[in-house]
BAGULO-71496 format. One line per field, with one value per residue: residue number from 1; x, y, z of N, C-alpha, C, O in turn. Coordinates in steps of 0.05 Angstrom, whole numbers. Atoms other than C-alpha are relative to their C-alpha. Layout:
N
lopa c(NUM/...)
nx c(X/...)
ny c(Y/...)
nz c(Z/...)
cax c(X/...)
cay c(Y/...)
caz c(Z/...)
cx c(X/...)
cy c(Y/...)
cz c(Z/...)
ox c(X/...)
oy c(Y/...)
oz c(Z/...)
//
This chain:
80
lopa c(1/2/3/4/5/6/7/8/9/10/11/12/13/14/15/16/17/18/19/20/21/22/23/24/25/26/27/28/29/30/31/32/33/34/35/36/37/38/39/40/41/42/43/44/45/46/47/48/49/50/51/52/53/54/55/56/57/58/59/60/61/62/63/64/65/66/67/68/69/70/71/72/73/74/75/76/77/78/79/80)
nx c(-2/17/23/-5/15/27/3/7/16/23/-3/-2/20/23/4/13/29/13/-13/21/25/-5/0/22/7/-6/14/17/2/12/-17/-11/21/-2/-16/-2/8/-28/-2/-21/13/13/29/18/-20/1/-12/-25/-8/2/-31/-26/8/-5/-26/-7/7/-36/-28/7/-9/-29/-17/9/-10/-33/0/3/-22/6/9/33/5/7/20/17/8/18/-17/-14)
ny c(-29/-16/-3/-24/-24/1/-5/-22/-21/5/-29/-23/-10/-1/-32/-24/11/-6/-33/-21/6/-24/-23/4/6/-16/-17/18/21/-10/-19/17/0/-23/-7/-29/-9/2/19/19/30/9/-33/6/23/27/-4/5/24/11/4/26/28/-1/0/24/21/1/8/20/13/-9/29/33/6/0/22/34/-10/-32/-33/-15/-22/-15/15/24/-5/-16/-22/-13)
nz c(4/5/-23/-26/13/-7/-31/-3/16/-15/-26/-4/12/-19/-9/18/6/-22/-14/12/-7/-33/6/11/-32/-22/11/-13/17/11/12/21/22/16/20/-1/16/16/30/-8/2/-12/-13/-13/-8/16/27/-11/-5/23/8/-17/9/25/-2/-11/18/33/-7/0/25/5/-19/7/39/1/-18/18/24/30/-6/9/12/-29/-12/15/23/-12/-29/-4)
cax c(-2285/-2344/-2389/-2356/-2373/-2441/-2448/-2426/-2468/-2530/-2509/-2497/-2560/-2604/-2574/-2581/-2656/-2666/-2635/-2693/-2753/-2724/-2719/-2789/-2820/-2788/-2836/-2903/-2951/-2992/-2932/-2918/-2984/-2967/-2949/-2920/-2928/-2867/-2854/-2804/-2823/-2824/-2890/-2893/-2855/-2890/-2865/-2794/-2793/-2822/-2755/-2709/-2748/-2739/-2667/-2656/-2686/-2633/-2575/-2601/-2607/-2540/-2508/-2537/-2523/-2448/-2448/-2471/-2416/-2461/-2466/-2516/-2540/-2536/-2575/-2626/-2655/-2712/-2663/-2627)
cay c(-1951/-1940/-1964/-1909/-1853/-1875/-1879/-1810/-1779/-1813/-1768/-1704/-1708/-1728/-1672/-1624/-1658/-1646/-1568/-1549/-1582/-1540/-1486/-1493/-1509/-1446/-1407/-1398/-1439/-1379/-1347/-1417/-1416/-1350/-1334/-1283/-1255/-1262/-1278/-1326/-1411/-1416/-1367/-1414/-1461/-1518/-1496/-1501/-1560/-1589/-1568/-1596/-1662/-1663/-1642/-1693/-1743/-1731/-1731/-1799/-1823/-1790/-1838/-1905/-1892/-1873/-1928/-1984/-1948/-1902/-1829/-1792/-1732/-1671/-1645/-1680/-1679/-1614/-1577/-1527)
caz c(-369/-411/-348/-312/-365/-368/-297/-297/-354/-323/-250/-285/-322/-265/-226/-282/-286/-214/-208/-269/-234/-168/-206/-243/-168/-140/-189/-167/-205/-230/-266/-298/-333/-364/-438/-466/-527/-582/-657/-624/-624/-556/-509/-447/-400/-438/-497/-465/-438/-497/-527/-480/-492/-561/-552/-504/-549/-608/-557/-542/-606/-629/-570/-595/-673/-654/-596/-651/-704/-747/-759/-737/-770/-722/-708/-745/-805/-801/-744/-742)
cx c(-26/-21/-4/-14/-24/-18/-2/-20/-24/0/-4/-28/-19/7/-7/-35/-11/-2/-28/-23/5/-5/-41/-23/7/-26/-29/-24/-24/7/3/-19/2/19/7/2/33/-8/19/-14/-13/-15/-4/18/-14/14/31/9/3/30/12/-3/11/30/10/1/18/25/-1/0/27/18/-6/0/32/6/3/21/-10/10/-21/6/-6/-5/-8/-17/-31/12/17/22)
cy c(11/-3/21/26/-3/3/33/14/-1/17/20/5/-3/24/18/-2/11/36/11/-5/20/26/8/-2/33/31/3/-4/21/13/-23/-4/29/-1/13/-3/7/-27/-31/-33/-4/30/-16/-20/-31/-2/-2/-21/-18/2/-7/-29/-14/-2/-27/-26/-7/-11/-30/-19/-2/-29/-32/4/5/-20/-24/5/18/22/14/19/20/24/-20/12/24/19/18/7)
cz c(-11/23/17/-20/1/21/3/-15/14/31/-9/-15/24/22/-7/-2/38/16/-22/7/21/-7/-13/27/18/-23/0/-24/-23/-22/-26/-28/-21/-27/-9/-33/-26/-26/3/5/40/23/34/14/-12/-27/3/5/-25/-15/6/-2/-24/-5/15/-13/-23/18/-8/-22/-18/16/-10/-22/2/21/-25/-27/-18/9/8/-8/13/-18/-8/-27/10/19/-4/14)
ox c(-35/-37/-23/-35/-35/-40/-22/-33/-32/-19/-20/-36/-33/-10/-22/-48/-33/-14/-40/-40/-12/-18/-53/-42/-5/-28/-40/-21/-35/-8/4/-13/-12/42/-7/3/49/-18/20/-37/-35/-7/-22/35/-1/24/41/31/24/44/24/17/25/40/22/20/29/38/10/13/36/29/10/-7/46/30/22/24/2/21/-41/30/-29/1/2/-23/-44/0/34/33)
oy c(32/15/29/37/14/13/46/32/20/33/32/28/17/40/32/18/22/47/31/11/38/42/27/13/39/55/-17/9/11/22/-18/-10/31/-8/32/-25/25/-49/-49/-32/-11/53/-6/-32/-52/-21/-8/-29/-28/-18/-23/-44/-35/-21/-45/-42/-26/-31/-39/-40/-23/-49/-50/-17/-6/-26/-39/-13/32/27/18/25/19/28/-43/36/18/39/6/28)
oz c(-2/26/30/-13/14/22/9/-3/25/35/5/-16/28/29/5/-7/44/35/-14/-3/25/7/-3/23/38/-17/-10/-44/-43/-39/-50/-51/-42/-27/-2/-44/-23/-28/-13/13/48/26/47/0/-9/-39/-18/-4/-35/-19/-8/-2/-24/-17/4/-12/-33/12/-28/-22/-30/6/-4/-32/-15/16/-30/-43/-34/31/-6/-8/23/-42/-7/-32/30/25/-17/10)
//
């Protein structure tokens, strides 16, 4: 059973992983370089991604500290 959940998580993320490169691709590449101007963290689709990375990176960790029996700390220590 858990092969099967894993199985699935690993699909819906590589779909979800494949619908934001499509989407990121359907934008053209002059627009992507553009930043915009805001008190806000992120100005820039690098600055975006960069967050979903990051994010990604905790889930990840989250799963393998409650997988092996800990807690993790959610977010994470520094997050909001």
């Amino acid at each position: 059973m858990e092969h099967i959940k894993q199985q699935t998580l690993l699909s819906n993320a590589q779909k979800s992983f494949d619908e934001l490169l499509a989407l990121i691709e359907s934008i053209p590449l002059r627009n992507r370089k553009l930043s915009i101007e805001t008190t806000e963290r992120d100005k820039n689709f690098r600055d975006i991604l960069m967050h979903l990375y990051e994010w990604h990176a905790m889930l990840e960790r989250w799963y393998r500290e409650g997988r092996d029996g800990d807690s993790p700390e959610m977010p994470a220590p520094g997050y909001k």
